[in-house]
C-alpha positions as CSV (number, residue, x, y, z in Angstrom):
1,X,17.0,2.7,-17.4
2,X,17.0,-0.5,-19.8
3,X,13.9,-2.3,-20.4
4,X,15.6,-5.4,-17.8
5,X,14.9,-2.9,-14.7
6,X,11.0,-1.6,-16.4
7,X,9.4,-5.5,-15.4
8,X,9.9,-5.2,-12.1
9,X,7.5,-1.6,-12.1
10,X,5.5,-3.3,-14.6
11,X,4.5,-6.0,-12.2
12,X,4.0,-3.4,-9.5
13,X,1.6,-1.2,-11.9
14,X,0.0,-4.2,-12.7
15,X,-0.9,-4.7,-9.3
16,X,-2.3,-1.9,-8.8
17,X,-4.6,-2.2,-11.6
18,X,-5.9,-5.6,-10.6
19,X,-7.8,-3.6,-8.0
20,X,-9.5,-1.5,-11.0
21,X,-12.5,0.4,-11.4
22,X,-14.8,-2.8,-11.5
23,X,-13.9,-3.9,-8.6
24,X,-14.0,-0.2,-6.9
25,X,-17.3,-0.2,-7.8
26,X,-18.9,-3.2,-6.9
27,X,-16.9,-2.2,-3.2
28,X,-18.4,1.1,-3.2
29,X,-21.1,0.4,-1.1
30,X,-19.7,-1.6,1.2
31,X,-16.1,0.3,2.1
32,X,-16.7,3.9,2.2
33,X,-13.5,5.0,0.8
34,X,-11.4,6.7,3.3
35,X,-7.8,8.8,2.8
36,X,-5.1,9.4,5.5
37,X,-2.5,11.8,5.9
38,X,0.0,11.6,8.2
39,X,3.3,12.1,9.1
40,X,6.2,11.8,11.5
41,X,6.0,14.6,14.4
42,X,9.3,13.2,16.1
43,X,11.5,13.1,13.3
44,X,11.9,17.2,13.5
45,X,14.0,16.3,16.0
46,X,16.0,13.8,14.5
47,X,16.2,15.7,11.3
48,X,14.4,12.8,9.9
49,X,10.8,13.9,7.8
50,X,8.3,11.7,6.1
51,X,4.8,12.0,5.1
52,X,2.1,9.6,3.5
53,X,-1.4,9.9,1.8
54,X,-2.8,6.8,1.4
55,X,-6.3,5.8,0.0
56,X,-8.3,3.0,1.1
57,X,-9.4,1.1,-2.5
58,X,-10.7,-2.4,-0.8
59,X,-11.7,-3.6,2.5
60,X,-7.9,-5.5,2.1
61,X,-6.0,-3.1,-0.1
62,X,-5.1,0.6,-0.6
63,X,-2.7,2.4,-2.5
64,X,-0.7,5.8,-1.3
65,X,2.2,8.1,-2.0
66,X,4.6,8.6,0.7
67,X,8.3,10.6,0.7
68,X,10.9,11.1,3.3
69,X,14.3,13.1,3.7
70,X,17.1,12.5,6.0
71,X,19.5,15.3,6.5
72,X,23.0,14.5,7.7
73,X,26.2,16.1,7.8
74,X,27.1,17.2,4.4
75,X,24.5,14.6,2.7
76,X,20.4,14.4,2.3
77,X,18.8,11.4,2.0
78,X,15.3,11.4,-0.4
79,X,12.6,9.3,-1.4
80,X,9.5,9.1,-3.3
81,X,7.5,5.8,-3.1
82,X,4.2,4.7,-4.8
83,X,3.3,1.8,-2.5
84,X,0.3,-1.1,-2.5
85,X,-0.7,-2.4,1.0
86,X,-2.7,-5.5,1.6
87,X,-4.9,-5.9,5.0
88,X,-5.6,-9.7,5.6
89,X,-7.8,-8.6,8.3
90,X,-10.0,-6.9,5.7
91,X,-10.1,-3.7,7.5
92,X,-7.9,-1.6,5.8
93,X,-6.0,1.0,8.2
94,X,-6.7,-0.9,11.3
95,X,-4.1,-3.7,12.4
96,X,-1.0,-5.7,9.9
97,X,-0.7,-4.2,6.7
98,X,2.1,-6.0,3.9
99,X,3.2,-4.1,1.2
100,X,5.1,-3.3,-2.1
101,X,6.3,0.0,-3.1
102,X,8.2,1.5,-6.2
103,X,10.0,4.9,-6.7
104,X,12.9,7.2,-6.9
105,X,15.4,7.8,-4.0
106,X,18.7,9.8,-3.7
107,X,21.3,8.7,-2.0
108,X,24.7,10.8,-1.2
109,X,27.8,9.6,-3.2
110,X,30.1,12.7,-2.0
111,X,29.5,16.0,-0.9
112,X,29.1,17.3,-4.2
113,X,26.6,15.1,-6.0
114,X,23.7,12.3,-5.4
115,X,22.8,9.3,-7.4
116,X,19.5,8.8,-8.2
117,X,17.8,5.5,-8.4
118,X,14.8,3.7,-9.3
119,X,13.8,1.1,-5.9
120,X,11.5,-1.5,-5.3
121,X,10.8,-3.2,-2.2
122,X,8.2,-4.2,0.0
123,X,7.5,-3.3,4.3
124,X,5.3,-4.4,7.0
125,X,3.0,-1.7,8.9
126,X,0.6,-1.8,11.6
127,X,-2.0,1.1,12.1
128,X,-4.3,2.0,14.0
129,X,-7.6,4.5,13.4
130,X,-8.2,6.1,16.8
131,X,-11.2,8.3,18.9
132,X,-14.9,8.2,18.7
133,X,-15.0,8.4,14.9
134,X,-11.9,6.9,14.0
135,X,-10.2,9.9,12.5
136,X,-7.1,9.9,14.3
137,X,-4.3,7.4,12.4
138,X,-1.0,6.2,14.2
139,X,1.2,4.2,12.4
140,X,4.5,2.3,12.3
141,X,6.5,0.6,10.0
142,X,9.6,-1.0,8.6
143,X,10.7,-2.3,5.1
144,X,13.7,-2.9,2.7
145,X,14.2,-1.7,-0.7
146,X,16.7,-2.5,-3.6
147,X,18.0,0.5,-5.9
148,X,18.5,0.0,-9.4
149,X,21.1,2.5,-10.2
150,X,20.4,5.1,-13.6
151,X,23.6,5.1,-14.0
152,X,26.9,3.0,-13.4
153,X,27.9,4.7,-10.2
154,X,26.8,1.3,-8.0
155,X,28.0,-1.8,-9.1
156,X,26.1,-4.2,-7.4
157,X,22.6,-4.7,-5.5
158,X,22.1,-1.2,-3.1
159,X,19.4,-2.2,-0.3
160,X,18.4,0.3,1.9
161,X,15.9,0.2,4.9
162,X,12.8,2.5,4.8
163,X,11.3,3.2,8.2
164,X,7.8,5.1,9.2
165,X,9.0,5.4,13.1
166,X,6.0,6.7,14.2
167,X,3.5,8.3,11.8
168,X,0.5,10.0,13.4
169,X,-2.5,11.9,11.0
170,X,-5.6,12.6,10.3
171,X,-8.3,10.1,8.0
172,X,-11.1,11.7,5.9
173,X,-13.9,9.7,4.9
């Protein structure tokens, strides 16, 4: 990867260090930092899997890791994403959620190899924490990302959608 397809994860990185430790401290007493972990139940049946930790940073931001594989005939499908989401409502995990993300994802070329390529992109969630102590997370989403190839096998821009379906887990405060 040439130092033309690094600014792109640069800017991303940088966002995420905007939100830095000042800032996570003078938060600390006010947004008890909260982590979910969820995943998609229903995609076992549609040979579909992905799962997400993300970490509430700000009453409007967190930051998570979340992969997903799709199995098809002869070919997988396989992601890793870092990903930033903003909550305008300032109450991260609960309502619209619009983010970036950045990582690696392998896509089939032939039933022999994969390509595999550095993304960015951005989605579009809504969550919900659920019960008497909000512990229970549902979630759904829907994003596109763009693949820069590491190697000359795509000419061209590659955008793929990235979809959450329905993500349902389990928040820890």
């Amino acid at each position: 990867m040439n130092a033309r397809h690094m600014q792109p994860a640069a800017l991303v990185l940088l966002l995420v260090l905007l939100s830095g430790p000042e800032n996570l401290k003078a938060q600390a007493t006010e947004t008890p930092s909260t982590t979910v972990f969820s995943a998609n139940p229903f995609g076992l049946l549609l040979e579909f899997f992905n799962a997400e930790v993300e970490r509430v940073i700000r009453p409007t931001l967190s930051v998570g890791l979340g992969g997903s594989t799709v199995l098809l005939e002869d070919e997988d499908y396989r992601n890793l994403d870092a990903f930033v989401r903003f909550y305008p409502q300032a109450d991260a995990l609960n309502g619209w959620a619009f983010g970036a993300k950045a990582g690696l994802t392998a896509l089939p070329l032939d039933t022999d190899s994969s390509n595999l390529s550095f993304g960015l992109g951005f989605d579009v969630n809504w969550s919900q924490l659920l019960g008497s102590e909000d512990q229970f997370y549902v979630g759904i989403g829907f994003g596109l990302k763009r693949l820069i190839s590491t190697d000359d096998t795509h000419t061209g821009a590659v955008i793929i959608p990235t979809l959450r379906i329905v993500n349902v887990g389990w928040a820890f405060r």
